[in-house]
C-alpha positions as CSV (number, residue, x, y, z in Angstrom):
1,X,35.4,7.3,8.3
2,X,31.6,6.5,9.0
3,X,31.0,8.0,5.6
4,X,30.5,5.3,2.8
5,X,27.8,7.2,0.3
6,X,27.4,6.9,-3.1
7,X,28.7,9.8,-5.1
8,X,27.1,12.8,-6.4
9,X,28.2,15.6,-8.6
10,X,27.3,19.3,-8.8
11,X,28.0,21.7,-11.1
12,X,28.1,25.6,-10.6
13,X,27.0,27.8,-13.2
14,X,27.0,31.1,-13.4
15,X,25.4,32.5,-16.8
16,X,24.0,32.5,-20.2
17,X,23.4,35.0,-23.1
18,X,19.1,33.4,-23.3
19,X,16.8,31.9,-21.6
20,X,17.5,29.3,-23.8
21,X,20.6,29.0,-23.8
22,X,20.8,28.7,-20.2
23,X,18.0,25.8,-20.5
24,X,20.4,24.0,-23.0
25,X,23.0,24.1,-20.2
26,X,21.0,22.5,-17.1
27,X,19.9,19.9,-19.5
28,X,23.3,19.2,-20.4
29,X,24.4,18.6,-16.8
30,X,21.0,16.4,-16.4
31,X,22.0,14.4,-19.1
32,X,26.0,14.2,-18.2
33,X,24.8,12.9,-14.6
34,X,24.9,15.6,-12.5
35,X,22.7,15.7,-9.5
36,X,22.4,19.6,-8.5
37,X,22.7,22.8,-11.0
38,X,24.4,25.5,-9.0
39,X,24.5,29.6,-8.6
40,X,27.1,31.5,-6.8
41,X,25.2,34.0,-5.0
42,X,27.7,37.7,-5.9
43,X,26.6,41.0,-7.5
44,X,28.9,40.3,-10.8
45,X,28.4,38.9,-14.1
46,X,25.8,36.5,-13.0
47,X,22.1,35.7,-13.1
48,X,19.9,36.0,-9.9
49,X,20.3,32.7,-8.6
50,X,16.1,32.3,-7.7
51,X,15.0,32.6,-11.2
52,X,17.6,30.7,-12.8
53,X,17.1,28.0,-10.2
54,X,13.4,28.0,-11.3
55,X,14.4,28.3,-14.9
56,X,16.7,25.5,-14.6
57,X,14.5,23.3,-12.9
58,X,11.3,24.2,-15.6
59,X,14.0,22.8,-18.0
60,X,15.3,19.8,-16.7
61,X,12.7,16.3,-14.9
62,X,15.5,15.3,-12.1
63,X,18.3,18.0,-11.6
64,X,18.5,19.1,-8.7
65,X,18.6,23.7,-8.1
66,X,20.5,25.7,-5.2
67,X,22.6,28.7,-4.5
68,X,26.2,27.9,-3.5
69,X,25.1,29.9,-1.0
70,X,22.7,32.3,-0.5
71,X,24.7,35.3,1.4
72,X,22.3,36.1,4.7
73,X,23.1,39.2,4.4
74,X,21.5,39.9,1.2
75,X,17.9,38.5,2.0
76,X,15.8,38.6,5.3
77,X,15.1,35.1,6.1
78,X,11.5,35.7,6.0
79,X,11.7,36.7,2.3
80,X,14.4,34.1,1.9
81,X,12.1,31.0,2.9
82,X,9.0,32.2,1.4
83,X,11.0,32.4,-2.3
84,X,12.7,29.3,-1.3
85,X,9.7,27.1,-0.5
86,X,8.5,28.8,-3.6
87,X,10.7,27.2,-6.2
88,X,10.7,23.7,-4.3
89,X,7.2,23.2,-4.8
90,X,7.3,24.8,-8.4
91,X,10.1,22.3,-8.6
92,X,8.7,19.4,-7.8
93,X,11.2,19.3,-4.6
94,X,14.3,20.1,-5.8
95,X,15.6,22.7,-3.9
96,X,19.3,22.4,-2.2
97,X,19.2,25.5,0.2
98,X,22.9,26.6,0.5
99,X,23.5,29.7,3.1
100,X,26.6,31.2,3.8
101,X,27.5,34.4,6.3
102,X,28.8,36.3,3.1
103,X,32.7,36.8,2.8
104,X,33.3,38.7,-0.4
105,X,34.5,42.2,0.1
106,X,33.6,43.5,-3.2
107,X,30.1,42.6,-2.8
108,X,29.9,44.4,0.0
109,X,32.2,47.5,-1.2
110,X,30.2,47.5,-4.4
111,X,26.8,47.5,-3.1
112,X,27.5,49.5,0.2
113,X,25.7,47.3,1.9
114,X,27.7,47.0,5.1
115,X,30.3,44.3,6.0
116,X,30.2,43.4,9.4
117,X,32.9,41.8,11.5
118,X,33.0,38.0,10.6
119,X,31.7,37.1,14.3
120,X,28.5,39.1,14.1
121,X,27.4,37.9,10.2
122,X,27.8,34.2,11.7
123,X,25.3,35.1,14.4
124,X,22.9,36.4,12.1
125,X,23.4,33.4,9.9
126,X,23.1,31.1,13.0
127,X,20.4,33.1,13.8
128,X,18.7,32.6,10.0
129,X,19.1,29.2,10.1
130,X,16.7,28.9,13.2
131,X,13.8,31.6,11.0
132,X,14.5,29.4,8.0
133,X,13.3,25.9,9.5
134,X,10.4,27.2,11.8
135,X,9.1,29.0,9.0
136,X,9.4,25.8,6.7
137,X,8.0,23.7,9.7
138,X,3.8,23.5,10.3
139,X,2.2,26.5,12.8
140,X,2.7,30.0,12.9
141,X,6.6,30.9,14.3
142,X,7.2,33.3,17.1
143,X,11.2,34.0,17.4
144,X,13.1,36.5,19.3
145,X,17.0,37.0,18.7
146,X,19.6,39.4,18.7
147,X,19.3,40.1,15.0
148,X,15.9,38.8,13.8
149,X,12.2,39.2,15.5
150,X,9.6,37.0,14.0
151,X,5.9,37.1,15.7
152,X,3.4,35.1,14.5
153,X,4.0,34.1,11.4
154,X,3.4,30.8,9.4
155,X,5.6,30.8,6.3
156,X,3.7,29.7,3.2
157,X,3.9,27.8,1.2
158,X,5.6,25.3,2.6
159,X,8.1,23.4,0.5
160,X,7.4,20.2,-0.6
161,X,10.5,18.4,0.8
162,X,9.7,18.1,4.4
163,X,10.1,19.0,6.9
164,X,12.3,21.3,4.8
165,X,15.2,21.0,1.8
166,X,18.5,20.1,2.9
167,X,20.5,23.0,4.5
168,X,23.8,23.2,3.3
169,X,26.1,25.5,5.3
170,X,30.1,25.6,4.4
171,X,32.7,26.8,6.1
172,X,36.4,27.0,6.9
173,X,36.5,27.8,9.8
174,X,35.7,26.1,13.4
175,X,32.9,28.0,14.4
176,X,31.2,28.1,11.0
177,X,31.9,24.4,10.3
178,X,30.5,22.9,14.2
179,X,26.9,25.1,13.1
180,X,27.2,23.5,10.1
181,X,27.8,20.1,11.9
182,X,24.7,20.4,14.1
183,X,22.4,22.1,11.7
184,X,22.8,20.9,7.9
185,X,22.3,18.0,6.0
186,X,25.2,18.7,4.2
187,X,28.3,20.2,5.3
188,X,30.9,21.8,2.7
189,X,34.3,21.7,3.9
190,X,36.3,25.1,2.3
191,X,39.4,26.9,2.9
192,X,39.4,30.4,4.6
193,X,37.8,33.1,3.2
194,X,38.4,35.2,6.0
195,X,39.8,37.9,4.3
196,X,36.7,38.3,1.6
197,X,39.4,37.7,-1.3
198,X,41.0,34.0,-2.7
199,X,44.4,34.7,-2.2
200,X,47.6,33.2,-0.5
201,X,46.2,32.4,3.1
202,X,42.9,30.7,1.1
203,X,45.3,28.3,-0.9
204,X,47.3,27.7,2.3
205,X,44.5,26.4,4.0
206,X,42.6,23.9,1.3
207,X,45.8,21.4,2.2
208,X,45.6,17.7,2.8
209,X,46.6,18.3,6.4
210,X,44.1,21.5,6.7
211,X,40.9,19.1,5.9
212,X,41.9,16.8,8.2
213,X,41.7,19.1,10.8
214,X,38.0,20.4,9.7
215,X,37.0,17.5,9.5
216,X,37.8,16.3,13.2
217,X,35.7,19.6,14.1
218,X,32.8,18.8,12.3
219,X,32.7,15.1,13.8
220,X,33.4,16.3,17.3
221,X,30.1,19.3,16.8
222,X,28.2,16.9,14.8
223,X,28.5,13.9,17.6
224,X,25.9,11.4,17.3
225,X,24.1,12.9,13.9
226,X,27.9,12.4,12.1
227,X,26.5,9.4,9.8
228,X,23.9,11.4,8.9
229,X,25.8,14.3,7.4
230,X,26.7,14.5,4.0
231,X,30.0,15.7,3.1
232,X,30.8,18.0,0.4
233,X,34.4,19.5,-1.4
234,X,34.1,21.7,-4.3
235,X,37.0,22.1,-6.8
236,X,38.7,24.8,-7.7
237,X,40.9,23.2,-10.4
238,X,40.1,19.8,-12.9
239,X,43.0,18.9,-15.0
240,X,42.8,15.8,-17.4
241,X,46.5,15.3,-18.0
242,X,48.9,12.4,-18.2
243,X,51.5,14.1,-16.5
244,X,50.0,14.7,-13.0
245,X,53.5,14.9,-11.8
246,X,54.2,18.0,-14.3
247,X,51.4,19.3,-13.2
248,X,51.7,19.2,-10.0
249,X,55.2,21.4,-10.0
250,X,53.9,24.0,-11.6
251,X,50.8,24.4,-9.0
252,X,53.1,23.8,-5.6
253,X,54.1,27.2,-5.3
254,X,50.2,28.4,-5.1
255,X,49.0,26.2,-2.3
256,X,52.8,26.3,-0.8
257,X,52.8,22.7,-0.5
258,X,55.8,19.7,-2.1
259,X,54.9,19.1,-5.3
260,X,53.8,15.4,-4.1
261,X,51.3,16.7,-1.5
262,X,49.3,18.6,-4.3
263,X,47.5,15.5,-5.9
264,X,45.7,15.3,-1.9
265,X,44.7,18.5,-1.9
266,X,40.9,17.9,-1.9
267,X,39.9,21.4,-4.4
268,X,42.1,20.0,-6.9
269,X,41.8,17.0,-9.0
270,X,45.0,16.0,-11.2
271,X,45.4,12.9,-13.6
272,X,43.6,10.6,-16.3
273,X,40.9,10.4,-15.7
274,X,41.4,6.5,-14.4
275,X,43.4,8.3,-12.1
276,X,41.0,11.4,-11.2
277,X,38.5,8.4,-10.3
278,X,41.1,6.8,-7.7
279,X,41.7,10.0,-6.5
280,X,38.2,11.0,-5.5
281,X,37.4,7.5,-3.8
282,X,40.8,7.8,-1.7
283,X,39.5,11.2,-0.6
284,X,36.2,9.5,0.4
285,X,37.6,7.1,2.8
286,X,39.8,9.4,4.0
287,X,37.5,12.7,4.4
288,X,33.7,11.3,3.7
289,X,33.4,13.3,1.2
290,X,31.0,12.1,-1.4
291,X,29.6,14.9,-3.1
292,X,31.6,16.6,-5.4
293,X,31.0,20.3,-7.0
294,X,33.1,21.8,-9.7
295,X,33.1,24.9,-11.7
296,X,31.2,25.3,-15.1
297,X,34.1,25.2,-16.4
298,X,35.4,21.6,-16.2
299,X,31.6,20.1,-16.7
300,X,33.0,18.5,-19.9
301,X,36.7,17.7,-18.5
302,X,34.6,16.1,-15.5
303,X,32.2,14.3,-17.2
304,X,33.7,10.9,-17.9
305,X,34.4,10.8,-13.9
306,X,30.8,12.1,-13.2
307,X,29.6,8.7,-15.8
308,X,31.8,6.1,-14.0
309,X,31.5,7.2,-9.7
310,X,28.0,8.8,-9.7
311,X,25.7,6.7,-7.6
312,X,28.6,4.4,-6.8
């Protein structure tokens, strides 16, 4: 793997009852060692992710904001990069710009705003992607696509990061994951959300032998820019325990997997937390992947791995 980079962690956050409350939180992931604070991007119990991601940022000197991800179908690009180079100059560059094609159904069937086939919202993401950067990039932008017409225009302000912040796109899939590979800085490597709901067929695809596979799509897209790319994994599950083996059992029958093949899943980390540390640096010469997000949930359960592998 071409992929020797220091880890990073991320943490995803969702809410808080205050302003200040949610303040106290970012600054306790700044001060844990986390590099990037977080938002999923649904119409639950969550706040906006733009003004947290500003709020976060006003309260922290270093941590580092995004959406993991922005749905494209919830915000015109134009509106999209105008907020987003927004909050990175407001930031002091800080911006992680995560975009996804959207995959929950509920968001959707909630908000009635309509749920295309997954082939067209990955063109109009594709699509995005190419509004995003000429808008972020010096000169007035004239684009003509399928799904987005853009005459004229020169997106201001432009962020501070240059010539734009890193574009991370994520993906399961083949077609999602080789964009990914030829347009973002960092690449997430997920299991299927293809049906717009976590459930059996998303747990049977986050297996040892499933990344492998993604990842020999991304370097085959990616080609020459492959060093460049950094790779990231978030975890659905963090459990400190000195019976990994135990633990392990009682989670087979959700992925489907031999007991002894959990522990490589990459979205699950198992063990002491000596052993949660060897885990993570297998899976970097294995996979590349050197940026690790977990839930809000496991920031304290995490944090002695986040204090002995971040930066290293």
């Amino acid at each position: 793997m071409a992929h020797d980079r220091p880890f990073r962690f991320g943490i995803q956050l969702s809410t808080a009852p205050s302003g200040a409350e949610w303040a106290a939180l970012a600054r306790k992931a700044e001060d844990l060692g986390y590099s990037t604070l977080f938002l999923p991007d649904h119409f639950g119990d969550q706040l906006a992710p733009l003004p947290a991601m500003q709020a976060a940022a006003d309260a922290t000197t270093e941590l580092r904001v995004g959406a993991l991800v922005f749905d494209n179908d919830f915000k015109h690009p134009v509106v999209l990069a105008k907020e987003i180079a927004t909050v990175d100059v407001l930031s002091g560059g800080r911006v992680e710009l995560g975009l996804g094609a959207g995959w929950m159904t509920t968001d959707y069937e909630q908000s009635g705003i309509p749920q295309d086939p997954p082939a067209l919202r990955v063109s109009r993401m594709e699509e995005s992607i190419a509004v995003l950067k000429g808008l972020f990039a010096d000169g007035a932008l004239d684009f003509a696509g399928e799904h987005y017409t853009i005459t004229g225009l020169d997106g201001r302000p432009k962020p501070l990061q240059r010539p734009h912040p890193p574009l991370l796109v994520g993906g399961g899939g083949r077609r999602v994951l080789g964009i990914a590979a030829r347009e973002a800085q960092i690449v997430g490597i997920n299991p299927s959300l293809r049906s717009g709901r976590i459930d059996a067929e998303t747990a049977a695809d986050a297996t040892a032998a499933a990344t492998d596979r993604k990842l020999a799509w991304v370097r085959e897209a990616a080609g020459a820019r492959f060093p460049e790319i950094e790779l990231s994994c978030l975890l659905f599950a963090v459990v400190e325990t000195t019976d990994a083996a135990g633990t392990a059992e009682l989670m087979a029958g959700v992925f489907g997997i031999p007991a002894e093949e959990v522990r490589e899943v990459p979205h699950a980390l198992i063990g002491t937390v000596e052993e949660m540390c060897d885990l993570l640096e297998a899976r970097r010469e294995r996979w590349g992947l050197s940026y690790v997000v977990v839930q809000g949930d496991a920031m304290d359960t995490m944090a002695p791995v986040v204090a002995r592998l971040a930066g290293r």
